[in-house]
C-alpha positions as semicolon CSV with decimal commas, in nm:
position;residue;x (nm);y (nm);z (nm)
1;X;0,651;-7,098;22,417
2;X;0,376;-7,014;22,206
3;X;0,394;-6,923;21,802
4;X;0,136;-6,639;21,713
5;X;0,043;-6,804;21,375
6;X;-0,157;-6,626;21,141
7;X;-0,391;-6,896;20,933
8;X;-0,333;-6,773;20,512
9;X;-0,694;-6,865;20,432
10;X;-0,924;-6,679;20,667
11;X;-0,613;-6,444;20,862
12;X;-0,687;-6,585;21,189
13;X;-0,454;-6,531;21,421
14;X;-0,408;-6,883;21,598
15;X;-0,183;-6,942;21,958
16;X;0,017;-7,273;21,852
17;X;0,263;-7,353;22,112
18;X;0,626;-7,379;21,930
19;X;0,659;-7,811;21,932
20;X;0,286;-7,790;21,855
21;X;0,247;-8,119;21,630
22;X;0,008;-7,965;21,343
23;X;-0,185;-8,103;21,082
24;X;-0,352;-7,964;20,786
25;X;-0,630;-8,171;20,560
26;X;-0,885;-8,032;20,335
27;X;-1,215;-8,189;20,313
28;X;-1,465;-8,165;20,011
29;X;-1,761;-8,323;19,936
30;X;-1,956;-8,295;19,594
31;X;-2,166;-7,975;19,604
32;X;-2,049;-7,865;19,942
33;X;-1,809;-7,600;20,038
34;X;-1,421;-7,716;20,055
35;X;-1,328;-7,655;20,436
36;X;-0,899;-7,649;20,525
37;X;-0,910;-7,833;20,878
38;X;-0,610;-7,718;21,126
39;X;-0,594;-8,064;21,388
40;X;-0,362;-8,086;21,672
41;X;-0,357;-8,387;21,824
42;X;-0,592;-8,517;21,654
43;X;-0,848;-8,264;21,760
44;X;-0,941;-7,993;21,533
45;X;-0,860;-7,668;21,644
46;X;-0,967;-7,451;21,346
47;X;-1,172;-7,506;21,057
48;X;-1,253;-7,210;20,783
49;X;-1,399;-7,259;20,395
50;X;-1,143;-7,227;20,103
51;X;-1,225;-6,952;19,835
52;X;-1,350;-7,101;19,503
53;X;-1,210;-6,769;19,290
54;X;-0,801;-6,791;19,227
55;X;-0,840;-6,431;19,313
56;X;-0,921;-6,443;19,659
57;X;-0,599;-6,653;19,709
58;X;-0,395;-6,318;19,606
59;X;-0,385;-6,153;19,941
60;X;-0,202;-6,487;20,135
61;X;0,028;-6,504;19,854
62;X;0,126;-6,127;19,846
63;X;0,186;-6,219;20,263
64;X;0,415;-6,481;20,147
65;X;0,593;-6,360;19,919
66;X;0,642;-5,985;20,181
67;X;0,749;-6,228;20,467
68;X;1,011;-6,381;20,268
69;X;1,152;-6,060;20,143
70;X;1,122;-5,919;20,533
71;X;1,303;-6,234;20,624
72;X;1,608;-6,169;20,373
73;X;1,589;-5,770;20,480
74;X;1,569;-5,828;20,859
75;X;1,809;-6,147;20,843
76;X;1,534;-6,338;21,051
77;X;1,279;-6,630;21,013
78;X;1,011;-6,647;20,858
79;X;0,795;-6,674;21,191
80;X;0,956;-6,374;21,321
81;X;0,932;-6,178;20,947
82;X;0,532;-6,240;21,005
83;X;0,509;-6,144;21,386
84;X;0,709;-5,841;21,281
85;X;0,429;-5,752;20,961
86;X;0,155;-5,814;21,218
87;X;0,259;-5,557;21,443
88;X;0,337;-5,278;21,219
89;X;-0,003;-5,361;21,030
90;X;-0,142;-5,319;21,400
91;X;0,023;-5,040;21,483
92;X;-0,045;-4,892;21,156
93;X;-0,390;-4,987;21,155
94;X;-0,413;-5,124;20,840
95;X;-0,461;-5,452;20,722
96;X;-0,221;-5,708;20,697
97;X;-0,198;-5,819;20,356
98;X;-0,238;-5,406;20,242
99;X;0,092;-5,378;20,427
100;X;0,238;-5,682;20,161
101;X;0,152;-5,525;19,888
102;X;0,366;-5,176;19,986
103;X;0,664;-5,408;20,105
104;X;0,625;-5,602;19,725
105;X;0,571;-5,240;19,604
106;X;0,922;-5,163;19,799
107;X;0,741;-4,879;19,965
108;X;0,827;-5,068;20,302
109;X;1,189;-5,203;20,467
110;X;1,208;-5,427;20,795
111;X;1,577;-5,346;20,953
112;X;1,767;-5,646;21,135
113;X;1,908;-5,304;21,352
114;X;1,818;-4,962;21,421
115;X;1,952;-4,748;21,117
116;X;2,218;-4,475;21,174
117;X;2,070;-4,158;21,085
């Protein structure tokens, strides 16, 4: 089975099967750009540079922080909280972490069930 994984740096979306054994590493080198390397295996299978500002970090925490309130609202996982963000983003047509910010904002619910209207 594979896990859609979305990648919090760069917002890849990355195929990792399920029992996929994963490892992350950052490498830096004095006066070169800071790269977070994705290896599986022992063979790296993506590679993309770190932001230097705190403030490009905001949008993968605001993701974060929406999938674990989607995960409480939908009684799911976390896994399953992002897959479900990534397809209403998609079907919305909107970015991903734009769709955080209205689910933080509480403009946005995730139902474990179909409401009763």
């Amino acid at each position: 089975m594979a896990l859609n994984a979305i990648w919090s740096i760069c917002g890849e979306v990355l195929d990792i099967p399920a029992d996929a054994r994963t490892r992350t590493t950052i490498k830096a080198a004095s006066g070169q750009p800071t790269w977070r390397v994705l290896t599986r295996d022992n063979k790296e299978i993506h590679r993309c540079e770190m932001p230097t500002r705190p403030a490009d970090w905001y949008p993968a925490a605001r993701v974060a922080q929406a999938q674990g309130i989607v995960s409480v609202q939908a009684n799911c996982s976390t896994i399953a909280a992002l897959a479900m963000m990534q397809e209403r983003a998609r079907v919305q047509d909107r970015p991903l972490d734009e769709l955080a910010q209205t689910i933080l904002d509480g403009g946005e619910r995730f139902y474990s069930r179909p409401r009763d209207h």
